[in-house]
C-alpha positions in Angstrom: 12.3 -108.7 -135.4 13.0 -106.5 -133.1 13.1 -107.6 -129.3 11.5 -106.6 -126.6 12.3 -103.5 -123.8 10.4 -102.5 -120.7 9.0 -99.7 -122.5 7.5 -101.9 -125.2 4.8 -103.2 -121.4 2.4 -102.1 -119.6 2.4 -101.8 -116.1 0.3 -104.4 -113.9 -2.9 -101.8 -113.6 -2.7 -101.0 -117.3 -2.5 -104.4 -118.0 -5.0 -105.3 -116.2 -7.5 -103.0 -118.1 -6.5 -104.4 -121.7 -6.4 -107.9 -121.1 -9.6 -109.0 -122.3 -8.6 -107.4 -125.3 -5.3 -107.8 -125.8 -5.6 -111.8 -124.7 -8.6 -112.0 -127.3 -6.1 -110.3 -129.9 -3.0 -112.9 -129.2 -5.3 -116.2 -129.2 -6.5 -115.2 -132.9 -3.0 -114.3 -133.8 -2.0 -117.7 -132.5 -4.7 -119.7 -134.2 -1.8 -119.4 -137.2 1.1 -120.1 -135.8 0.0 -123.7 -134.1 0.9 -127.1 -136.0 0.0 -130.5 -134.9 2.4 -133.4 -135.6 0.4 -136.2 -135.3 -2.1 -136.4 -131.6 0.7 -135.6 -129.5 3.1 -133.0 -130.9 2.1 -129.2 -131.0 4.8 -126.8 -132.6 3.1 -123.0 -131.2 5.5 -120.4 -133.5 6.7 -117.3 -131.5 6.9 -113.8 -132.7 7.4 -110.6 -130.8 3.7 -110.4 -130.0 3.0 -114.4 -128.7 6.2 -113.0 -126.4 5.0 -109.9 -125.4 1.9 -111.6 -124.1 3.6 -114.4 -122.3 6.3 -112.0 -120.5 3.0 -109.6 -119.7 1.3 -113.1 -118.1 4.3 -113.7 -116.3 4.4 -110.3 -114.9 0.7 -110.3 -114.0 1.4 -114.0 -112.8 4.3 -113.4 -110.1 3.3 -109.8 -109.4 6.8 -108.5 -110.8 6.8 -104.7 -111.0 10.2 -103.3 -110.0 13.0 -103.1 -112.3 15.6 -106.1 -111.9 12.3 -108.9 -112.5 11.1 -107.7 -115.4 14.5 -107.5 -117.0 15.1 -110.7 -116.0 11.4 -111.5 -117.9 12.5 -110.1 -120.9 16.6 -111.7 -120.7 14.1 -115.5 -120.8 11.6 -114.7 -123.0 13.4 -112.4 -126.0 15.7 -115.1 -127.3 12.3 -116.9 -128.2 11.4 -114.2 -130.6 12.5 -114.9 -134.7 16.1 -112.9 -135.4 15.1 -112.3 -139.0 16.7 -115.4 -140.4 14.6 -118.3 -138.8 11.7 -119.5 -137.4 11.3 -120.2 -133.3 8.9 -122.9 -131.7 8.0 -123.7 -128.6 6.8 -127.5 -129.0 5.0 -129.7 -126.5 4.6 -132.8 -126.3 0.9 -133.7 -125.1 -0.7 -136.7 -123.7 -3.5 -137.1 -121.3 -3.2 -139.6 -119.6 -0.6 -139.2 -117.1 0.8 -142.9 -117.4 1.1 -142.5 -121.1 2.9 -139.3 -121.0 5.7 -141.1 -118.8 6.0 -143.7 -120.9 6.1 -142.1 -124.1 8.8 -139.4 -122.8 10.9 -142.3 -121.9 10.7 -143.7 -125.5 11.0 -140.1 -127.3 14.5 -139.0 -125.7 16.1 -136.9 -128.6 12.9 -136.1 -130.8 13.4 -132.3 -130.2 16.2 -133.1 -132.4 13.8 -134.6 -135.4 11.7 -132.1 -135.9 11.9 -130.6 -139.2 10.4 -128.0 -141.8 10.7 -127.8 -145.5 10.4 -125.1 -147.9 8.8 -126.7 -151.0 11.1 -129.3 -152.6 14.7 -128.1 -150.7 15.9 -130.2 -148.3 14.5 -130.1 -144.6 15.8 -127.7 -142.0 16.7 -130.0 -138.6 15.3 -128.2 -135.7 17.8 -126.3 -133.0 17.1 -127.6 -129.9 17.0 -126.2 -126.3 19.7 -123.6 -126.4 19.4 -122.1 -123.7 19.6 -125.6 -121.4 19.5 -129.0 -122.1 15.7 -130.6 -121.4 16.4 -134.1 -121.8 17.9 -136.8 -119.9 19.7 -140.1 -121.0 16.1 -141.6 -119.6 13.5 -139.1 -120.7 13.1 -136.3 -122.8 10.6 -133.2 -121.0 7.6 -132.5 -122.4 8.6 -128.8 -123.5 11.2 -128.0 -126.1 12.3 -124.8 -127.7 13.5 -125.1 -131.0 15.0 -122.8 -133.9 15.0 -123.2 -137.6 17.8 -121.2 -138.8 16.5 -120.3 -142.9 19.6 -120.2 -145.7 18.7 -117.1 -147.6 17.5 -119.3 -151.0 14.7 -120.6 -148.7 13.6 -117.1 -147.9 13.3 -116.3 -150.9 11.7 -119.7 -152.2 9.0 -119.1 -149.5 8.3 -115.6 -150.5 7.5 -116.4 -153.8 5.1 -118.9 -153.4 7.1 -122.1 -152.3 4.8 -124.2 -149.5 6.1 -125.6 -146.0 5.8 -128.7 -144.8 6.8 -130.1 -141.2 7.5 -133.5 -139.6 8.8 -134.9 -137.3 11.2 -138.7 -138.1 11.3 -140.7 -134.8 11.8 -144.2 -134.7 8.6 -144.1 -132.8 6.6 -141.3 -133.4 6.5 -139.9 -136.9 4.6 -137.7 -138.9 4.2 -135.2 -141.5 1.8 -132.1 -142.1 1.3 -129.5 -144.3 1.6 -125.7 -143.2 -2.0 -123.5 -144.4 -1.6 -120.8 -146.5 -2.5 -118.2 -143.4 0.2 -120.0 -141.2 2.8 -119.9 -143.9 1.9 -115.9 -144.5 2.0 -115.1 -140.8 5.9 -116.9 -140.9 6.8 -115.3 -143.6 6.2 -112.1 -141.4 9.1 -113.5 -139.1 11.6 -113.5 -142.2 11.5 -109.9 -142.2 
């Protein structure tokens, strides 16, 4: 996919006129790309237009109009769009209760790295973790995680001609599988290309 430039945005008072719309249009595009793992694991799939809408919030946000901020936007939010090859997630880890949510980051340290996806019967593609700085501590792991699944070519391929997906997540404490729907496999399959 291709990434994002400055002229691919609008400016604040532009965006301020189609943000109704263009906020109704990303929420429906998102509604497949999001899988639950279980309560507490969400995996939200990014493309070009899930990042286009988040670097746009981010400029409406912080007020960022002049040059040097919104490049700077684009330099944190462009490696998050799909290279062609793989599938990015941003995946949060989501408790209510705030005494909980303490407790179980201490006891999930390292399940960004046990997150997986399968394309029918191959074997599962271990998440990427965090490349762009590490979010977990000896102690705890954070509640946010970016993660890529880098796709060998046969599992393109597999997918595109009918194979399903599966994801899960193998933690000694927190573990569970679930199977992708037929819109949310089509709308990643759109990533592969």
């Amino acid at each position: 996919m291709n990434k994002l430039t400055p002229e691919d945005l609008h400016s604040l008072e532009a965006y301020a006129k189609l943000r109704p719309e263009f906020r109704a249009r990303v929420m429906e595009h998102k509604q497949h790309r999001r899988l639950l793992l279980g309560r507490h694991i969400n995996l939200i799939f990014e493309d070009r237009l899930t990042m286009q809408y988040q670097i746009q919030e981010m400029l409406r946000a912080e007020k960022i109009f002049e040059e040097r901020g919104i490049l700077d936007e684009l330099n944190a939010y462009n490696p998050l769009i799909p290279d062609g090859s793989n599938w990015k997630a941003t995946m949060m880890i989501e408790y209510e209760d705030e005494e909980e949510r303490r407790q179980a980051l201490q006891r999930l340290v390292g399940i960004e790295d046990q997150i997986w996806m399968q394309i029918g019967d191959s074997d599962p593609v271990r998440a990427i973790a965090d490349e762009d700085m590490e979010r977990s501590t000896e102690s705890k792991t954070s509640s946010v995680h970016f993660l890529r699944f880098e796709l060998p070519s046969e599992m393109v391929v597999a997918l595109k001609n009918g194979a399903s997906v599966r994801a899960g997540v193998s933690n000694a404490y927190y573990s569970h599988t679930a199977e992708v729907s037929e819109a949310m496999r089509e709308s990643l399959i759109a990533d592969l290309d």
